[in-house]
Every structure is written in C-alpha cells, then in structure tokens.
C-alpha positions in Angstrom: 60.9 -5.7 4.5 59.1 -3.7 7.2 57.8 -0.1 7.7 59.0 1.3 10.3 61.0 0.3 13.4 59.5 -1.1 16.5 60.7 0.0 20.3 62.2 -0.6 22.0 64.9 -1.6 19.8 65.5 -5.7 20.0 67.9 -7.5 17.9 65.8 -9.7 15.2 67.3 -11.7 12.6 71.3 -12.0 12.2 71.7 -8.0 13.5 68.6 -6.3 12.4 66.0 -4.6 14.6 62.1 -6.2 14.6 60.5 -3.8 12.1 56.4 -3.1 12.1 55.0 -5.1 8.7 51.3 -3.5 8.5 50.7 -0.2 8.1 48.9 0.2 11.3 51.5 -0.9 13.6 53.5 1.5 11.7 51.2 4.2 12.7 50.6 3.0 16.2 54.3 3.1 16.7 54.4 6.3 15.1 52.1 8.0 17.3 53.5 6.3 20.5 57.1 7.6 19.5 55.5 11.5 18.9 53.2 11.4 22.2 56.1 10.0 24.2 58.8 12.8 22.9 59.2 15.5 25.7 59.5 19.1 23.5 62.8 20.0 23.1 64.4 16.8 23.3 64.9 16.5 19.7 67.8 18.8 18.7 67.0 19.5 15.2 63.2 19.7 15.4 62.4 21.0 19.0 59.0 21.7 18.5 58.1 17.7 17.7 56.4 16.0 21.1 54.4 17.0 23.7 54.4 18.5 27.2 52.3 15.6 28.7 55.4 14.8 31.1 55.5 18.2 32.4 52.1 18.2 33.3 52.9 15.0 34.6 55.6 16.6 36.6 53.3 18.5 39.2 54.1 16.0 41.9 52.6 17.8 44.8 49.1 19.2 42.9 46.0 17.0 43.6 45.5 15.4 40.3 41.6 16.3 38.6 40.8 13.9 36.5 38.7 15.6 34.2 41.4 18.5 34.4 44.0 16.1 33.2 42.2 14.4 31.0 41.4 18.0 28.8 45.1 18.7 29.0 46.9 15.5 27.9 44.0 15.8 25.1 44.8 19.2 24.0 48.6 18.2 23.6 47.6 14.7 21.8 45.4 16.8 19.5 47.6 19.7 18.8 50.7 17.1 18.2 48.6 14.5 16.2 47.0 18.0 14.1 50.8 19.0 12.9 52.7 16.3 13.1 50.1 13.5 11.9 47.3 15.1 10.5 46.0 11.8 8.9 45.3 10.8 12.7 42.0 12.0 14.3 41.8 11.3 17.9 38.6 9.9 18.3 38.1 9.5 22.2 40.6 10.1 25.0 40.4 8.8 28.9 42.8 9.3 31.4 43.5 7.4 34.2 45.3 7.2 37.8 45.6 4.6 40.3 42.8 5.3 42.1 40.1 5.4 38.7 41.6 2.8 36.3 39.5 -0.5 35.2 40.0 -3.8 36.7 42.7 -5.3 35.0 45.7 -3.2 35.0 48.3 -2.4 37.2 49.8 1.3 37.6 52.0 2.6 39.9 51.0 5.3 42.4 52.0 8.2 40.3 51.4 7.1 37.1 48.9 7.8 33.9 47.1 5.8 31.6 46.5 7.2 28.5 43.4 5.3 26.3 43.0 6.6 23.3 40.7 5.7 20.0 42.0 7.5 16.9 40.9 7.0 13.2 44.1 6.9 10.3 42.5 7.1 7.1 38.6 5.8 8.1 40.3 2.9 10.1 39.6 3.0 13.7 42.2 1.9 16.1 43.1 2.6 19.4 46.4 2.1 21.8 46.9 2.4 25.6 50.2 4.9 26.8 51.6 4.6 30.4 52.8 7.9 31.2 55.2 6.8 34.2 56.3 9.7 36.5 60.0 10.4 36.4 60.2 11.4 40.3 59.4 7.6 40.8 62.7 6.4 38.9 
C-alpha cells in the first residue's frame, strides 16, 4: 500500500498507478506537485501553486540571477508556508544555461530550481526544471 501517487502517472501492477512507499518521497512528490501548479489552474482551490511560470514567462527581459533567484524563493516560501507548513526551505539556487554546474543539461530558456528543505528535522533536497512554455 503506498502514500501518495507518483507522476507522471505509469501503469504498475495489473492497472494501478506506481505509488511513493516512504514518507519522504511522499513529500518530495508533494512539494514538486504544489511548486509546479500555475495559480489558478485548480478550479476549486485557485489559490494553491505558484507564479514561478509567469515569472518564467518574461521571454524578452535579461534574466538576473540573483533577481530570479529572490523571486522563485519568495513564491516557494510563501506556497510551502500555507500549503506545507511542515516544510522549511532550507536553501534555494537558481540556475540558467549559462550558470548551471557541470553535469546537467538545460535548454536555452530554461530554470533549475535546487532546493534543500527540512520536513520534520529531516533534511532533504530535490532539483525542479522549470521549462519555458514559449519553447514547446
């Protein structure tokens, strides 16, 4: 029996969808699914989410860094402080094309969002592509 469901939705065991079995997949997938909900998208609860792909949308601003950075971390921390308040972001790094670690491979216009966050004294920390929709 699993927690929670994991996504993207893949057919498991005679029908079922994979579930997350620990408790801090669970969360993981939790706070992947609330970071990666644009506001407004959910019908019934339109303030769940965040607005980190509108500020993604500003194709033809040059991109600070540091700017971005204190943005997408204002919108993790104000999502995580009412929708997950058991999650405290711990550390947050943003980065582009042009900044990102050996390694990894973005597209031009995309973000990488490393975060370290604590659920209950256990530190953890999870990695969010933020792809731009102008490229699709």
């Amino acid at each position: 029996m699993g927690i929670n469901l994991k996504f993207p939705l893949r057919s498991y065991r005679k029908g079922f969808f994979e579930m997350n079995n620990t408790t801090t997949a669970a969360v993981r997938e939790n706070i992947k699914t609330l970071l990666m909900t644009v506001k407004g998208e959910r019908v019934i609860q339109p303030g769940i989410g965040t607005n980190i792909p509108t500020l993604m949308g500003q194709l033809f601003e040059q991109i600070d860094t540091g700017e971005m950075e204190a943005k997408i971390g204002a919108e993790i921390t104000s999502a995580l402080e009412v929708w997950m308040p058991e999650v405290t972001m711990t550390s947050i790094a943003v980065f582009t094309q042009d900044t990102l670690p050996g390694g990894t491979a973005l597209s031009p216009n995309d973000i990488l969002v490393r975060m370290d966050y604590e659920y209950r004294g256990i530190p953890d920390m999870m990695d969010l592509n933020f792809a731009n929709i102008a490229d699709n």
